[in-house]
N, C-alpha and C positions, 0 to 999 in steps of 0.2 A: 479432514473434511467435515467432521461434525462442527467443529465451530465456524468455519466458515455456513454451512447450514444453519447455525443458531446465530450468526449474524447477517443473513439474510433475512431472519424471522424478526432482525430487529430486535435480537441481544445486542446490548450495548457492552453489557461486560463480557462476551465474547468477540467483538470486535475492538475492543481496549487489548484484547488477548494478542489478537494478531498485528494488532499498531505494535507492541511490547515485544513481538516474536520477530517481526521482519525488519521493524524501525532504524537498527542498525546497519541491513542490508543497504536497506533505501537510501540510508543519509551517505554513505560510501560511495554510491552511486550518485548522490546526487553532488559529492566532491570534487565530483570527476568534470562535472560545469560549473562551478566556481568556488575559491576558497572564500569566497566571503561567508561568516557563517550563521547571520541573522537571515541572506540569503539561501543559502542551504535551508536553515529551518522552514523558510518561506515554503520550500519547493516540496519538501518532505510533507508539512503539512495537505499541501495541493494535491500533492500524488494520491493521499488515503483520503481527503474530500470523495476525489472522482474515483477510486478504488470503494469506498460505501456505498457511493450514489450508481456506482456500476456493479454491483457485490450479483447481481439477476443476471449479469452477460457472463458469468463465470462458468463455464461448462465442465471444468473439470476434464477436459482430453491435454491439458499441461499442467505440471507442478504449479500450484498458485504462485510460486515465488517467480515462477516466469509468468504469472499472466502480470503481476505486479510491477514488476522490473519494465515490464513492456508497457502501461501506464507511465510509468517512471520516464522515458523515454519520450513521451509525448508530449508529457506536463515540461520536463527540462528543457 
C-alpha cells in the first residue's frame, strides 16, 4: 500500500514500481482479447494511463490487483 500511497503523491518511480509488478499480470489478461501483440501493448499501456489518472478512486477495500484487472476489463 505504501507505494501505491507514494504514487498517488506523484512518485513516478513508485509507480514505474507497480507498472514492473503487475505488468505481466495485465498483459496476460489482455491476451486473453487479442494475440496481436503491438495490440496488446496498445491496451496494457491504456489500462495504467487510466490506472494513474484513477490511482485517488483506489480505496483499498480489494487487492489493487483486482481493482487493476477490473480497469483492465474496461479498457479491453
Amino acid at each position: 500500500m505504501a507505494r501505491i500511497n507514494s504514487a498517488r503523491s506523484g512518485d513516478e518511480d513508485a509507480f514505474r514500481q507497480l507498472f514492473e509488478h503487475y505488468q505481466p499480470t495485465i498483459s496476460k489478461q489482455m491476451r486473453r482479447s487479442s494475440r496481436d501483440r503491438v495490440l496488446v501493448e496498445n491496451l496494457v499501456h491504456d489500462v495504467f494511463v487510466e490506472a494513474f489518472m484513477s490511482l485517488e478512486n483506489f480505496k483499498g477495500r480489494s487487492p489493487f490487483e483486482h481493482w487493476l484487472r477490473k480497469l483492465a476489463v474496461r479498457v479491453g
